[in-house]
C-alpha positions in Angstrom: -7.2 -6.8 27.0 -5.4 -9.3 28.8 -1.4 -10.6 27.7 -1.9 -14.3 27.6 1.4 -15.8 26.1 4.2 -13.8 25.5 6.7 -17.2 25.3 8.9 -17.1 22.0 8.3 -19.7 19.8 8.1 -20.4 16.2 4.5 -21.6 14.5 4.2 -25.0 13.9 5.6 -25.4 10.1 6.8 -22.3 9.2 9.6 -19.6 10.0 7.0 -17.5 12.0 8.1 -16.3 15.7 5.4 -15.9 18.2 5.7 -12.8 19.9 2.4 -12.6 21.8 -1.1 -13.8 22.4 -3.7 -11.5 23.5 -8.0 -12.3 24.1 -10.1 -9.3 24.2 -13.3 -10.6 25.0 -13.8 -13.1 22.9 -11.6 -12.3 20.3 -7.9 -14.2 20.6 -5.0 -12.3 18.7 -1.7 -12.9 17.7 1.3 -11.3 16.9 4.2 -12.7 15.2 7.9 -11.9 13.8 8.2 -12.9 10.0 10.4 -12.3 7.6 11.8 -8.4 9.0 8.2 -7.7 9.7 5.7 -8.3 13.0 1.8 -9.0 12.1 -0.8 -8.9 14.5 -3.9 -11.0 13.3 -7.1 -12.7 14.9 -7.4 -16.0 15.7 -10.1 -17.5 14.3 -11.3 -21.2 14.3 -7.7 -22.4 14.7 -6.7 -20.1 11.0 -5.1 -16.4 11.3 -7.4 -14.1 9.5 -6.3 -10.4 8.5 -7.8 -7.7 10.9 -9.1 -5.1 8.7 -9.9 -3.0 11.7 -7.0 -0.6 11.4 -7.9 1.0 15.0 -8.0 -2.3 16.4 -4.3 -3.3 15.3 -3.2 0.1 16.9 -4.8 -1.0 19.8 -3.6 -4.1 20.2 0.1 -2.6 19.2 0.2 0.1 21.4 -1.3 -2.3 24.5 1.8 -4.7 23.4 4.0 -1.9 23.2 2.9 -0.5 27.2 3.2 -4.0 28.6 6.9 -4.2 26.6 6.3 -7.3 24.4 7.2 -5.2 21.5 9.8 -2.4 21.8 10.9 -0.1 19.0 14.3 0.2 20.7 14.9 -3.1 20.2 17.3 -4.4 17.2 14.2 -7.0 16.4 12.2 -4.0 15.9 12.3 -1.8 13.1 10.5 1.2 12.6 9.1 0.2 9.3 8.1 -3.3 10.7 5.0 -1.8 11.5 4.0 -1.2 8.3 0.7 -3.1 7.1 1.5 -5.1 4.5 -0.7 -3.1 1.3 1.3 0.3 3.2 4.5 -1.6 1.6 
């Protein structure tokens, strides 16, 4: 996996904060700060689809957690953030 934008910004149109972009392989990632919770989704064709891989979001979570992007420490950061959303 390889970090490719961890700039904040928020997503053209809407109230979403980018977070971080990450390609593995071919596959481009996302993860973003919405309304109290973060969501990590795929990239694909320009839309964000829902990754129903649940070992892959770990993955990608705990490779943004070791490189610091996300930090459970952090105010921004909840612990029950990381809930997907059908775990609400």
């Amino acid at each position: 996996m390889i970090l490719s934008d961890t700039n904040r910004f928020y997503l053209k149109g809407t109230p979403a904060l980018h977070l971080a972009t990450v390609l593995d392989g071919l596959k481009e990632y996302i993860c973003f700060y919405l309304n109290g919770n973060i969501y990590i989704e795929e990239i694909t064709g320009g839309h964000l689809e829902y990754i129903k891989d649940e070992e892959k979001v770990d993955e990608i979570r705990h490779f943004l957690e070791e490189a610091k992007v996300l930090d459970a420490t952090r105010p921004l950061l909840p612990d029950d953030v990381w809930l997907r959303p059908h775990e609400k």
